[in-house]
PDB file of N, CA, C and O in Angstrom:
ATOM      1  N   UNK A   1      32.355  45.586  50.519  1.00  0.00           N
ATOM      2  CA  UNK A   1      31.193  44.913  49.976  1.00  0.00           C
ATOM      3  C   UNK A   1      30.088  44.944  51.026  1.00  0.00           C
ATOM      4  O   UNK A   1      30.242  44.291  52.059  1.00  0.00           O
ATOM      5  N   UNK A   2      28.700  45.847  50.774  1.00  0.00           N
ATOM      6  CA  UNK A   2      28.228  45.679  52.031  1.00  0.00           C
ATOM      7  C   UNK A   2      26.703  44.838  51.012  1.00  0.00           C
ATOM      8  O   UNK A   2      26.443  44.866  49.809  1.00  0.00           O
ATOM      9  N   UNK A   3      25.918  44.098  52.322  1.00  0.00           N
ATOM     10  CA  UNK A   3      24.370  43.641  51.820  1.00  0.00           C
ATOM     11  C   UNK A   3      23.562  44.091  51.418  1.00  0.00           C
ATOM     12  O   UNK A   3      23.205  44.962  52.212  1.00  0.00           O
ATOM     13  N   UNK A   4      22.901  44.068  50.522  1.00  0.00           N
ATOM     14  CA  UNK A   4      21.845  44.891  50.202  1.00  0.00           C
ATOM     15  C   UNK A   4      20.165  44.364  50.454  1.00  0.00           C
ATOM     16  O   UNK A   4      19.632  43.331  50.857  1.00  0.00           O
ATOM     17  N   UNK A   5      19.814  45.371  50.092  1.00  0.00           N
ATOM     18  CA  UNK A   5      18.546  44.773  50.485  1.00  0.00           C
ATOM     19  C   UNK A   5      17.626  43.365  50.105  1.00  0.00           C
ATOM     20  O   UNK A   5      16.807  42.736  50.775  1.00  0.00           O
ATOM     21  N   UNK A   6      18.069  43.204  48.938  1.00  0.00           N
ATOM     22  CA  UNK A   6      17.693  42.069  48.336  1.00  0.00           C
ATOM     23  C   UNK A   6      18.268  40.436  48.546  1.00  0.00           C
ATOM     24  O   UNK A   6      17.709  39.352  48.380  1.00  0.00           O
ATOM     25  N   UNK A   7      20.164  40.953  49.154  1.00  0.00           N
ATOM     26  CA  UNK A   7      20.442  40.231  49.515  1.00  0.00           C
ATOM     27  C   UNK A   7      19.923  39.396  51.009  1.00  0.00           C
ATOM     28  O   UNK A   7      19.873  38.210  51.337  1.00  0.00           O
ATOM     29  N   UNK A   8      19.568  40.750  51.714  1.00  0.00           N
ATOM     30  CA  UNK A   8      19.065  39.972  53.275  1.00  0.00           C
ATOM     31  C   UNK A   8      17.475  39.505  53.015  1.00  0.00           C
ATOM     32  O   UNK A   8      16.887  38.827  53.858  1.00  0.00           O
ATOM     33  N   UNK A   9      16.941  39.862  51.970  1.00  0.00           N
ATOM     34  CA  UNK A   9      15.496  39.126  51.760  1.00  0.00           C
ATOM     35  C   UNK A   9      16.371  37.778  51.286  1.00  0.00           C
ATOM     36  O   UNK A   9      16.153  36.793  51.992  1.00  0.00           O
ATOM     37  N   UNK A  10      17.001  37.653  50.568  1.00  0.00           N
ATOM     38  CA  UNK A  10      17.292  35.855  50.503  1.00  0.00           C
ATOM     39  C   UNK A  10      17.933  35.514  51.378  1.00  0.00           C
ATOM     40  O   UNK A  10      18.063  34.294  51.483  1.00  0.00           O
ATOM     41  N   UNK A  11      18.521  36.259  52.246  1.00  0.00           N
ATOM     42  CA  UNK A  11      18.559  35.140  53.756  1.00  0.00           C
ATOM     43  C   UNK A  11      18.006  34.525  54.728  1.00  0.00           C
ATOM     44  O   UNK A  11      18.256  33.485  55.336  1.00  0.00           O
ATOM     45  N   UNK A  12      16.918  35.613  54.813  1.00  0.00           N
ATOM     46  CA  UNK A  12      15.893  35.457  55.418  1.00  0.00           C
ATOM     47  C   UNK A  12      14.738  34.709  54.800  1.00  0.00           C
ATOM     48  O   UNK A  12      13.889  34.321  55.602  1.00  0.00           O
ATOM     49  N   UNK A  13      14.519  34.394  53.343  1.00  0.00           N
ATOM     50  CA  UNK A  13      13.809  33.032  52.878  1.00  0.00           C
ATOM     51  C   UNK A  13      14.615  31.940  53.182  1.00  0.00           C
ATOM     52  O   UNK A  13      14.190  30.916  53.718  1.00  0.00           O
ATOM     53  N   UNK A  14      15.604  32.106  52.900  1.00  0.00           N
ATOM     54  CA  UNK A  14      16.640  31.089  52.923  1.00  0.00           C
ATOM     55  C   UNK A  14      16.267  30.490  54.624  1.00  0.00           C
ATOM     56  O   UNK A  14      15.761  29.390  54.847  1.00  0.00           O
ATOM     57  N   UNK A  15      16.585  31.318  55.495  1.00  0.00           N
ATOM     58  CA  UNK A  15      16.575  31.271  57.361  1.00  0.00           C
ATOM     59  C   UNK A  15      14.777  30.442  57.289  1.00  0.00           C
ATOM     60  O   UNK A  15      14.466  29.450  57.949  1.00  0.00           O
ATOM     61  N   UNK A  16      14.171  30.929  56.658  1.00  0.00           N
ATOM     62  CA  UNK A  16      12.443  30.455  56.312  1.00  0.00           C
ATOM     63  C   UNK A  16      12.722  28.991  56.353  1.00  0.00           C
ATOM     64  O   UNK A  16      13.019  28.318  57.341  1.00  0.00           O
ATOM     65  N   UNK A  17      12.563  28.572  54.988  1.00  0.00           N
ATOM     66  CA  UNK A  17      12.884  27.651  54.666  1.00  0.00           C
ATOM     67  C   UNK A  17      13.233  26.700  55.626  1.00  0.00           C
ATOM     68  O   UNK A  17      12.495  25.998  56.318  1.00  0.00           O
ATOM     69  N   UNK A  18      14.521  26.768  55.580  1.00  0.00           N
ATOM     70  CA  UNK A  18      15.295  26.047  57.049  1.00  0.00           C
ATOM     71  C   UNK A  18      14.835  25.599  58.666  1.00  0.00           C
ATOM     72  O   UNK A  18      15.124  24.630  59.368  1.00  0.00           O
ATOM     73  N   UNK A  19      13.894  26.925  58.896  1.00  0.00           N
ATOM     74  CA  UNK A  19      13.245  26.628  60.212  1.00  0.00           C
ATOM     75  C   UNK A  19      11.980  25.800  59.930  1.00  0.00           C
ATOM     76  O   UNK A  19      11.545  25.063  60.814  1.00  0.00           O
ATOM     77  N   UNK A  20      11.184  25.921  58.363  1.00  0.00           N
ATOM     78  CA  UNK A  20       9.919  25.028  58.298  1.00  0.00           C
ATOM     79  C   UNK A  20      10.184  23.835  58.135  1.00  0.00           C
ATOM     80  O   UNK A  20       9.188  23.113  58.176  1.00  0.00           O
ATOM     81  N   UNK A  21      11.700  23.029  57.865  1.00  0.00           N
ATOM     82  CA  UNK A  21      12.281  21.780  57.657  1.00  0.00           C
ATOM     83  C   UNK A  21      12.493  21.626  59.348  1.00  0.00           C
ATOM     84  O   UNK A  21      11.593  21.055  59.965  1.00  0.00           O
ATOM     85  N   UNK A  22      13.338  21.987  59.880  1.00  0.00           N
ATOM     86  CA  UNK A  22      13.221  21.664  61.143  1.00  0.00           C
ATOM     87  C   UNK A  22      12.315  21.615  62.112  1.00  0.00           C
ATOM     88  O   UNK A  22      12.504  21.000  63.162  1.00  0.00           O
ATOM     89  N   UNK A  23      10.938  22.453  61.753  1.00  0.00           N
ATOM     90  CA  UNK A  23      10.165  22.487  62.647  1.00  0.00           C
ATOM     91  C   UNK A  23       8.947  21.089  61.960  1.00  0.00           C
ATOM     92  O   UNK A  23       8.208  20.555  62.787  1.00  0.00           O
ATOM     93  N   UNK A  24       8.872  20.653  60.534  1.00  0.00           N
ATOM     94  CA  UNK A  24       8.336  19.741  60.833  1.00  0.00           C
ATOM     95  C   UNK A  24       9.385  18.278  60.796  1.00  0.00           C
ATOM     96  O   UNK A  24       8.860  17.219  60.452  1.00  0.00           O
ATOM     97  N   UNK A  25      10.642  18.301  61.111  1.00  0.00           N
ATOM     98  CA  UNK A  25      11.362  17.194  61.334  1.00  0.00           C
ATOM     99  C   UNK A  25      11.272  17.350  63.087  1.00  0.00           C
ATOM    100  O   UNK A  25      11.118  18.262  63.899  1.00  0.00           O
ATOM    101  N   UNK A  26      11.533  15.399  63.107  1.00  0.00           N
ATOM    102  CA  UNK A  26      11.662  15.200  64.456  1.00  0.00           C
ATOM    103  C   UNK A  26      11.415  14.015  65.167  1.00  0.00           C
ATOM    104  O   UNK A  26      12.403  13.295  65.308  1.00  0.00           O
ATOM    105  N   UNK A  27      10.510  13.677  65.583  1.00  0.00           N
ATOM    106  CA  UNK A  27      10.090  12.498  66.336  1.00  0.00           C
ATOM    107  C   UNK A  27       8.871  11.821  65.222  1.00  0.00           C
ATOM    108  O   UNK A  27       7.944  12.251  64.534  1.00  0.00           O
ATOM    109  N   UNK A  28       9.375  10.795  65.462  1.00  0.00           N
ATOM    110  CA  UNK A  28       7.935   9.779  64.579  1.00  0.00           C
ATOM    111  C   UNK A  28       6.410  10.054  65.296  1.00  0.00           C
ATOM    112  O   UNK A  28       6.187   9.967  66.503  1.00  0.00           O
ATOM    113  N   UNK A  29       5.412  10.411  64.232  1.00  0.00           N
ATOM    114  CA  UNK A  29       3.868  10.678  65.335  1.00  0.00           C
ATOM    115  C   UNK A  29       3.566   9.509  65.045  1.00  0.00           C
ATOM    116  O   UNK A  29       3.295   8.935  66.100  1.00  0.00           O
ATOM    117  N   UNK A  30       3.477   8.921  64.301  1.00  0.00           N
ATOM    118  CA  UNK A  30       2.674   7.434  63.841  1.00  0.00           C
ATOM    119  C   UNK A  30       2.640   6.089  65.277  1.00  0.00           C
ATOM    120  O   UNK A  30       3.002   6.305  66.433  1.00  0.00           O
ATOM    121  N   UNK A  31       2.408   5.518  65.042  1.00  0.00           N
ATOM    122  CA  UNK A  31       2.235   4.377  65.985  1.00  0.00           C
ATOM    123  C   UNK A  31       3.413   3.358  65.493  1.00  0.00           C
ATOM    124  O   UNK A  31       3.603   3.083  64.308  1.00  0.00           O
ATOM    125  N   UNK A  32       4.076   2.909  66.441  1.00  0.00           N
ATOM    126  CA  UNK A  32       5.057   2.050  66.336  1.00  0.00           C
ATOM    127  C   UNK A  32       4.828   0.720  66.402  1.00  0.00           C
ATOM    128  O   UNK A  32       4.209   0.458  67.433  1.00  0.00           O
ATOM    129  N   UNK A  33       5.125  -0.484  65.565  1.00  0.00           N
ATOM    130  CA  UNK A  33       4.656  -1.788  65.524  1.00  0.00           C
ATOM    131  C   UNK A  33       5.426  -2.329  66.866  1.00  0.00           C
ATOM    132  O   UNK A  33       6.655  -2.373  66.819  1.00  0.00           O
ATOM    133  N   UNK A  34       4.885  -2.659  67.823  1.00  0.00           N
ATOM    134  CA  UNK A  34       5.126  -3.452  69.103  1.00  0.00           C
ATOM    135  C   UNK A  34       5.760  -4.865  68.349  1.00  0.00           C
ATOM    136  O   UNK A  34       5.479  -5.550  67.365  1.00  0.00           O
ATOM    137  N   UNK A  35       7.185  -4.859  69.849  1.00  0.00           N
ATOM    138  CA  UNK A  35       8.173  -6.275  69.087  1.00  0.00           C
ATOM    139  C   UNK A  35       7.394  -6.831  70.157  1.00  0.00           C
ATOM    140  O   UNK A  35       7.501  -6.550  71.351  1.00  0.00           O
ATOM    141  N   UNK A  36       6.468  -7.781  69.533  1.00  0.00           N
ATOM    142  CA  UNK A  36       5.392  -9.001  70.519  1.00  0.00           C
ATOM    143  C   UNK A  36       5.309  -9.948  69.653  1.00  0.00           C
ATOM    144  O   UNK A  36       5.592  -9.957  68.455  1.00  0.00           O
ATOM    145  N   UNK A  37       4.860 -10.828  70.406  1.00  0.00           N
ATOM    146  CA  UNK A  37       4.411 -12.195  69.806  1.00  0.00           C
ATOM    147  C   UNK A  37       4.030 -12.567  68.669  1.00  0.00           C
ATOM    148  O   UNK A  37       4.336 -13.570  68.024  1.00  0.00           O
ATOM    149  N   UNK A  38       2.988 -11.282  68.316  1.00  0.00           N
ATOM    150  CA  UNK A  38       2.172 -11.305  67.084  1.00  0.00           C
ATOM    151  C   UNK A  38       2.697 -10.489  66.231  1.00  0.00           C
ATOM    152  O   UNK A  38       1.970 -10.474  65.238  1.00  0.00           O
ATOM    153  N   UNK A  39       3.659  -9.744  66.097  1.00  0.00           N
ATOM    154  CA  UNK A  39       4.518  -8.918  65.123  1.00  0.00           C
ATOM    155  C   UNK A  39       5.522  -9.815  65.070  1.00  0.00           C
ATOM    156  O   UNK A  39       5.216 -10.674  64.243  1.00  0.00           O
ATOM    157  N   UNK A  40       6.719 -10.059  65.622  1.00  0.00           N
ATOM    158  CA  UNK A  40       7.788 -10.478  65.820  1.00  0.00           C
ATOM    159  C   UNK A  40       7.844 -11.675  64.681  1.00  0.00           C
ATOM    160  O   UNK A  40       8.982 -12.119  64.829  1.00  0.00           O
ATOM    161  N   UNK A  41       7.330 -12.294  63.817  1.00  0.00           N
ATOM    162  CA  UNK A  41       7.013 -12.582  63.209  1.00  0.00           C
ATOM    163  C   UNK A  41       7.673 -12.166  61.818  1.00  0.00           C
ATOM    164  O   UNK A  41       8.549 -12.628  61.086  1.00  0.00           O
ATOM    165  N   UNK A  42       7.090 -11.411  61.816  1.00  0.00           N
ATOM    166  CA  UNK A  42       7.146 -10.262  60.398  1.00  0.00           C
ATOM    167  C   UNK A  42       8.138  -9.890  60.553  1.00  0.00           C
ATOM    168  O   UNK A  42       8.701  -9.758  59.466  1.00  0.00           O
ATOM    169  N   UNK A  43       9.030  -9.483  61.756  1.00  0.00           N
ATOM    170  CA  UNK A  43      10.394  -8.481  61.988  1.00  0.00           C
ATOM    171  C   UNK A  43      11.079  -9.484  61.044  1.00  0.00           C
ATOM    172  O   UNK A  43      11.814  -9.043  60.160  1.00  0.00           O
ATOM    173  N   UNK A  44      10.874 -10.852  61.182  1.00  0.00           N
ATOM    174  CA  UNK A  44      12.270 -11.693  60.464  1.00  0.00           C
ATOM    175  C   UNK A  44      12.130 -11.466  58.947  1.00  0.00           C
ATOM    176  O   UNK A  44      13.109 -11.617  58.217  1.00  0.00           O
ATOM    177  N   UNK A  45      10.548 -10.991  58.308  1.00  0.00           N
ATOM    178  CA  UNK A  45      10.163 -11.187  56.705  1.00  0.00           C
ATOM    179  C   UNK A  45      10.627 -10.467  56.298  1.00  0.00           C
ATOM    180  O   UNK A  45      11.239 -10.639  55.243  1.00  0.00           O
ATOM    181  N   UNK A  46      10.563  -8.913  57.116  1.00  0.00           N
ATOM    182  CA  UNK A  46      10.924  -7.756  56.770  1.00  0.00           C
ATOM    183  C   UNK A  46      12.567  -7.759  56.668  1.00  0.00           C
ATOM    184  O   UNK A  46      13.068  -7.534  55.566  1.00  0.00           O
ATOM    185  N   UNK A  47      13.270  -7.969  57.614  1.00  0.00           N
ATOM    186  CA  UNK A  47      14.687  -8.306  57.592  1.00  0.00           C
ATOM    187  C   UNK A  47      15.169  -9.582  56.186  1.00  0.00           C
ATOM    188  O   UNK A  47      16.178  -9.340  55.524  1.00  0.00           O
ATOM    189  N   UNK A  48      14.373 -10.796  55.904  1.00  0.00           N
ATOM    190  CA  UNK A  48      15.082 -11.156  54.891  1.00  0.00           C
ATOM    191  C   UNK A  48      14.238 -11.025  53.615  1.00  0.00           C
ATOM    192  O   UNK A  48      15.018 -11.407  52.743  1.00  0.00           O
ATOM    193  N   UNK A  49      13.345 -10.774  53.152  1.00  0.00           N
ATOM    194  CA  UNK A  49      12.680 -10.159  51.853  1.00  0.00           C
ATOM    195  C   UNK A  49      11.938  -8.927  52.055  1.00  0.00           C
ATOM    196  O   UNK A  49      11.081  -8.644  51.218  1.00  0.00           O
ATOM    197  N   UNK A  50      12.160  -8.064  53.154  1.00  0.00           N
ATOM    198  CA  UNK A  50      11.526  -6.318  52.574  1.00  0.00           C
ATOM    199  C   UNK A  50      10.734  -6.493  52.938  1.00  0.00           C
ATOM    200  O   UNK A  50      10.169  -7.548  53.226  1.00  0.00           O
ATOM    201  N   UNK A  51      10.324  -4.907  53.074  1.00  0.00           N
ATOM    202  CA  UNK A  51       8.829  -4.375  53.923  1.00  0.00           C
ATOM    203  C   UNK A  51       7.808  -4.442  52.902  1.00  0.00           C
ATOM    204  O   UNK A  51       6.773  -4.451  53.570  1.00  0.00           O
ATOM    205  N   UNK A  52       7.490  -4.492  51.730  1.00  0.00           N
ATOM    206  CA  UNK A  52       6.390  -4.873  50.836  1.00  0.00           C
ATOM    207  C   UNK A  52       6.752  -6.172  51.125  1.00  0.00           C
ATOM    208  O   UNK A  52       7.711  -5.628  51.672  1.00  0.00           O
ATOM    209  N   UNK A  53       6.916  -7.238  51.282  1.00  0.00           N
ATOM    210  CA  UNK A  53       6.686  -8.677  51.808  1.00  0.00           C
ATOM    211  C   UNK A  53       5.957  -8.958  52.950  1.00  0.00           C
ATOM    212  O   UNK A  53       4.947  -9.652  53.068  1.00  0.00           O
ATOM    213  N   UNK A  54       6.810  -8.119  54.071  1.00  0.00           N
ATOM    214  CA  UNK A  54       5.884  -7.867  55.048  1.00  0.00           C
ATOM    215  C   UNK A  54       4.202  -7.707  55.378  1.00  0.00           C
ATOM    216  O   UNK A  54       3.356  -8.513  55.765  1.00  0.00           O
ATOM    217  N   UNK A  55       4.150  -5.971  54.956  1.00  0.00           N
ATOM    218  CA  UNK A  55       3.107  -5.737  54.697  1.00  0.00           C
ATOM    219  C   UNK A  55       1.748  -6.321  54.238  1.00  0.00           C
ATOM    220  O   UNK A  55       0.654  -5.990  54.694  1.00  0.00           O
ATOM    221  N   UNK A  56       2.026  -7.430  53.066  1.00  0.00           N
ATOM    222  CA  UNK A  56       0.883  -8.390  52.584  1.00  0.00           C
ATOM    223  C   UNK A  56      -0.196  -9.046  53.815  1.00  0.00           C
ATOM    224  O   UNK A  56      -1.326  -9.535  53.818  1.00  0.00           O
ATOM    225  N   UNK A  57       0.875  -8.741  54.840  1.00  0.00           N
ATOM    226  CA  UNK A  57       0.191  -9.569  56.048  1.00  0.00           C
ATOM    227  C   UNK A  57      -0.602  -8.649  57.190  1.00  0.00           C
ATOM    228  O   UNK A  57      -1.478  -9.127  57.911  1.00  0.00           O
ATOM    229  N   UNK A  58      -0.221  -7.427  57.241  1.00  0.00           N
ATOM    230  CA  UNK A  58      -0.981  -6.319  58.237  1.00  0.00           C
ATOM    231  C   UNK A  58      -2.643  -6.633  57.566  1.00  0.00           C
ATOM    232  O   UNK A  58      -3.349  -6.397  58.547  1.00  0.00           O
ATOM    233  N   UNK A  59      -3.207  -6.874  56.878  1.00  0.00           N
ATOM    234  CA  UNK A  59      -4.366  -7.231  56.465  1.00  0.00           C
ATOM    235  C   UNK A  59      -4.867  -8.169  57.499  1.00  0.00           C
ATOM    236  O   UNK A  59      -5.719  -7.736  58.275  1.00  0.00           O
ATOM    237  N   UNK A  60      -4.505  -9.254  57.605  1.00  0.00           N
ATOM    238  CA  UNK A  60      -4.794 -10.508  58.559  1.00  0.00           C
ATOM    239  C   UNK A  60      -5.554  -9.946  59.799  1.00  0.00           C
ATOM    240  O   UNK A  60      -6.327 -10.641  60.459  1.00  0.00           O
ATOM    241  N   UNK A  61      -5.336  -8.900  60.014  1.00  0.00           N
ATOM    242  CA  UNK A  61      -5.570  -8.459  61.626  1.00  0.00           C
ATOM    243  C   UNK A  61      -5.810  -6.954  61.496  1.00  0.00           C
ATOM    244  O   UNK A  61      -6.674  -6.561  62.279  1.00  0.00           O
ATOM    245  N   UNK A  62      -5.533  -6.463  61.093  1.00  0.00           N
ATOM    246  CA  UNK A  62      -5.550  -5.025  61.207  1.00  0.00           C
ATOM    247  C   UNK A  62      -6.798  -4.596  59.638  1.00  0.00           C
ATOM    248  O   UNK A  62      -6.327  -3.954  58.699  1.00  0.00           O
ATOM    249  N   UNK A  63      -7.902  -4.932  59.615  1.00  0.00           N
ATOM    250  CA  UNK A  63      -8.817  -4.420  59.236  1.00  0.00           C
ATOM    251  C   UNK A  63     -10.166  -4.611  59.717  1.00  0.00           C
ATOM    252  O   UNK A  63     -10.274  -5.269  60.752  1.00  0.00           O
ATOM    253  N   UNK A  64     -11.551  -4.027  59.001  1.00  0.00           N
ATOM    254  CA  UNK A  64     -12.708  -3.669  59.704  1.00  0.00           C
ATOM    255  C   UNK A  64     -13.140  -4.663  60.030  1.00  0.00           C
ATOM    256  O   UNK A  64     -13.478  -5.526  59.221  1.00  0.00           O
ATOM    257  N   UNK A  65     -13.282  -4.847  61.888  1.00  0.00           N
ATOM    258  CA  UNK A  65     -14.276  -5.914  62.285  1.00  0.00           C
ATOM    259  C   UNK A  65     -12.804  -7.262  62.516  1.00  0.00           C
ATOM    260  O   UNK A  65     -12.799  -8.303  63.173  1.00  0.00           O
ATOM    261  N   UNK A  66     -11.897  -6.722  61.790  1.00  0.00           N
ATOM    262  CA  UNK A  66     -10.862  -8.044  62.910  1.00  0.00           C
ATOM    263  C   UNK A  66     -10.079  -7.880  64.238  1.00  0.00           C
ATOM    264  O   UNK A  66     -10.310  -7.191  65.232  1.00  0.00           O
ATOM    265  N   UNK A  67      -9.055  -8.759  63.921  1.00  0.00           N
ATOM    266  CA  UNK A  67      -8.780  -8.916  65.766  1.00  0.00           C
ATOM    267  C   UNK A  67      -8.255  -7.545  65.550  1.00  0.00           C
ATOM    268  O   UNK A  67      -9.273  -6.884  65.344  1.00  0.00           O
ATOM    269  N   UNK A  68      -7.512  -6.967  65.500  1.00  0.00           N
ATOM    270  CA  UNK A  68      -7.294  -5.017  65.845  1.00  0.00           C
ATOM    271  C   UNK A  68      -7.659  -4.445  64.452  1.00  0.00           C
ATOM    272  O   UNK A  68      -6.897  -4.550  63.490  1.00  0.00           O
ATOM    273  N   UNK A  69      -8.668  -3.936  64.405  1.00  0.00           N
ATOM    274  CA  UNK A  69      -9.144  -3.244  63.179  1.00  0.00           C
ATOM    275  C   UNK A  69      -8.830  -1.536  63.377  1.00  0.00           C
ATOM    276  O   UNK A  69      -9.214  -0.824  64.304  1.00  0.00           O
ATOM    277  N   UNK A  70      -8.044  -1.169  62.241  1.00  0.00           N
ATOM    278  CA  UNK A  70      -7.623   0.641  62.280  1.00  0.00           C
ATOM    279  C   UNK A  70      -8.798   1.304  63.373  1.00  0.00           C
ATOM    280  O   UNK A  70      -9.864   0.813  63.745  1.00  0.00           O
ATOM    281  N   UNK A  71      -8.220   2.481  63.687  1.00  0.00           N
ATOM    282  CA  UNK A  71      -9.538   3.869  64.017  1.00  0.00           C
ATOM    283  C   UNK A  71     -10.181   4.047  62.879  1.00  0.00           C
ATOM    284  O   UNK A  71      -9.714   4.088  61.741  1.00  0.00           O
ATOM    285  N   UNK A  72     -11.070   4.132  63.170  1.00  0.00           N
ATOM    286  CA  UNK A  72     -12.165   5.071  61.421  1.00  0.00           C
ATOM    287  C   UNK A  72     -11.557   6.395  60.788  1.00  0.00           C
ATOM    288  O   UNK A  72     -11.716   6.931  59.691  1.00  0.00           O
ATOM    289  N   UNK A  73     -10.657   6.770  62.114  1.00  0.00           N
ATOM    290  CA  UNK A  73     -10.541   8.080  61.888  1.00  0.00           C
ATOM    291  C   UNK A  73      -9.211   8.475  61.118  1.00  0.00           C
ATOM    292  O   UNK A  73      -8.683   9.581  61.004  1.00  0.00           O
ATOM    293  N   UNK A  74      -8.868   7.361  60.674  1.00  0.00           N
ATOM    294  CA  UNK A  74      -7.225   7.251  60.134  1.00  0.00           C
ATOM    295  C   UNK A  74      -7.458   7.600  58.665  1.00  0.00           C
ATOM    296  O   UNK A  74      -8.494   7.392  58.033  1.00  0.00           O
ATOM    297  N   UNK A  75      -6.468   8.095  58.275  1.00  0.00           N
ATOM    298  CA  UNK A  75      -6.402   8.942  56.700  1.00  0.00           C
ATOM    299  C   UNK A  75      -4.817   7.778  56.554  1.00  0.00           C
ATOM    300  O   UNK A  75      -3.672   7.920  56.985  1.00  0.00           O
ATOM    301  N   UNK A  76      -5.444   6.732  55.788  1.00  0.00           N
ATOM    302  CA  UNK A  76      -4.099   6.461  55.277  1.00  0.00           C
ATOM    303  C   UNK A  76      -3.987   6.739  53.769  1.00  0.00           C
ATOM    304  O   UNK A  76      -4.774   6.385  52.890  1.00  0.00           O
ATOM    305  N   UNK A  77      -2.873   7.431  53.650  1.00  0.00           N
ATOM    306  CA  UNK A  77      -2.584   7.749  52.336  1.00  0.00           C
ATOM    307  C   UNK A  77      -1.897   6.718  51.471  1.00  0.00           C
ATOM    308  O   UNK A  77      -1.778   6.855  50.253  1.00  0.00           O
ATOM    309  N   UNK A  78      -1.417   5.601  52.207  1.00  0.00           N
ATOM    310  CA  UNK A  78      -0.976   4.636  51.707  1.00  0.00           C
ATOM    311  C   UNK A  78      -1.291   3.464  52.254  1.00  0.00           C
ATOM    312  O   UNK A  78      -0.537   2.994  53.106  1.00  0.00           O
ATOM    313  N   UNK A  79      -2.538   2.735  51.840  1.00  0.00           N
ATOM    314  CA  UNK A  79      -3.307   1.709  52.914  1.00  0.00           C
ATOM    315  C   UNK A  79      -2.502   0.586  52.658  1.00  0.00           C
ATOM    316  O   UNK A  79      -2.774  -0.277  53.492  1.00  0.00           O
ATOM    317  N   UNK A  80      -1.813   0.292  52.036  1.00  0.00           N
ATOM    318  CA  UNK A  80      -1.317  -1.231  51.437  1.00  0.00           C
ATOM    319  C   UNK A  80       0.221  -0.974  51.961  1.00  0.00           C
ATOM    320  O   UNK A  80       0.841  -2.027  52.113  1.00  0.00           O
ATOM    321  N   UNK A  81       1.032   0.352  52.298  1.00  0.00           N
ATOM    322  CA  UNK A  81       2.244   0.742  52.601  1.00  0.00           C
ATOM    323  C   UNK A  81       2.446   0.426  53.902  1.00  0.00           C
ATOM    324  O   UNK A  81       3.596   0.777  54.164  1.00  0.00           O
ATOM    325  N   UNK A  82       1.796  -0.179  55.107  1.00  0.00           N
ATOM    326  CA  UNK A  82       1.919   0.294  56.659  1.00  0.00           C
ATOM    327  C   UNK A  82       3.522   0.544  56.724  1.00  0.00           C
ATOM    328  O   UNK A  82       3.671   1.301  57.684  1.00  0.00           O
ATOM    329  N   UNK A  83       4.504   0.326  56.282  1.00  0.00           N
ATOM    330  CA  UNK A  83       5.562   0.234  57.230  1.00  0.00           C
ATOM    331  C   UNK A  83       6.693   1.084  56.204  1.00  0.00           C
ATOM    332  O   UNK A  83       7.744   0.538  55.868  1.00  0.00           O
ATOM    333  N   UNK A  84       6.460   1.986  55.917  1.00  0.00           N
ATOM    334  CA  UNK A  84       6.536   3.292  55.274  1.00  0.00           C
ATOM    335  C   UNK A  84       7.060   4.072  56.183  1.00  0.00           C
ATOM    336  O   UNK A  84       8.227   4.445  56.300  1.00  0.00           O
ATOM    337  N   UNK A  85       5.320   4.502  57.385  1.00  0.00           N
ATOM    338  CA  UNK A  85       5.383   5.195  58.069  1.00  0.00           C
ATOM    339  C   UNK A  85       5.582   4.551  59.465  1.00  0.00           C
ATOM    340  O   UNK A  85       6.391   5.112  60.203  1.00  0.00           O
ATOM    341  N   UNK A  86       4.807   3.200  60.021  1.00  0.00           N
ATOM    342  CA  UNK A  86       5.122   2.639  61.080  1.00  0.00           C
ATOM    343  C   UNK A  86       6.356   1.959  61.325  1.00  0.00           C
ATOM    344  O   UNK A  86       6.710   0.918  60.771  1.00  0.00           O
ATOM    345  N   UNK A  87       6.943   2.556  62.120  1.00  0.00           N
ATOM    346  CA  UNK A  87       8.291   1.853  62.129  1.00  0.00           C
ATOM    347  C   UNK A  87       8.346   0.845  62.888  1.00  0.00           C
ATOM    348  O   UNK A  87       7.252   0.678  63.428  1.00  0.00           O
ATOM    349  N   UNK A  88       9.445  -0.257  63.327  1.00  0.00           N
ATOM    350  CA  UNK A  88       9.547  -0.923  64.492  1.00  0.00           C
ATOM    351  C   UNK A  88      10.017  -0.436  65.978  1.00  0.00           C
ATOM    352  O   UNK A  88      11.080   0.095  66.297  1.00  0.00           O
ATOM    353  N   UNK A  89       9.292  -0.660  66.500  1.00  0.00           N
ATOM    354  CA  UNK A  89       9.497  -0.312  68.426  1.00  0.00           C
ATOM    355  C   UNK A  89      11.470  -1.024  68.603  1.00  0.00           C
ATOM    356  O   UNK A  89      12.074  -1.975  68.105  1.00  0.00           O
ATOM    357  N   UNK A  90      11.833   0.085  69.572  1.00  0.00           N
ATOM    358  CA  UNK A  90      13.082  -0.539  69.743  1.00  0.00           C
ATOM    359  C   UNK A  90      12.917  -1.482  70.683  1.00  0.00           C
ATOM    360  O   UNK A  90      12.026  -1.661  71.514  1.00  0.00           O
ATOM    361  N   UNK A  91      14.276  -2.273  70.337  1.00  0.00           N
ATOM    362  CA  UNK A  91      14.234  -3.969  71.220  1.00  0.00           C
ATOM    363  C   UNK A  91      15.254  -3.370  72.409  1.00  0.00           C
ATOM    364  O   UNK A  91      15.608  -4.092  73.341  1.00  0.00           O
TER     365      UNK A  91
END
């Protein structure tokens, strides 16, 4: 039984494929919620009613003109989601 040509083109999509999953898996780019004073808080909301519970509260502080308001330059695709993508900092 030998390969044919058609067969090593689907290995080689196949080999494709595989390297564009690994090459964009890996390390988190996003910004990690710091376990501080002013988060630490939320770690307990999130732990006993969920990260949409949470979340209701990244508003408080984290918009335009408050105490840490986003970069301008941020594309959130999910503005009401923060913790989707921001994970928690390890303890």
């Amino acid at each position: 039984m030998s390969l044919k040509k058609r067969d090593l083109l689907f290995v080689a999509i196949v080999a494709a494929v595989f390297a564009v999953f690994y090459a964009i898996s890996g390390d988190i780019k996003t910004a990690r919620v710091p376990y501080d004073d002013n988060h630490k808080q939320y770690l307990a909301v999130v732990q006993s009613d969920g990260k949409m519970a949470a979340e209701k509260f990244c508003g408080e502080c984290h918009y335009t003109g408050g105490l840490a308001p986003l970069p301008d330059n941020q594309n959130h695709k999910t503005p009401s989601r923060c913790l989707i993508c921001h994970k928690w900092e390890e303890r």
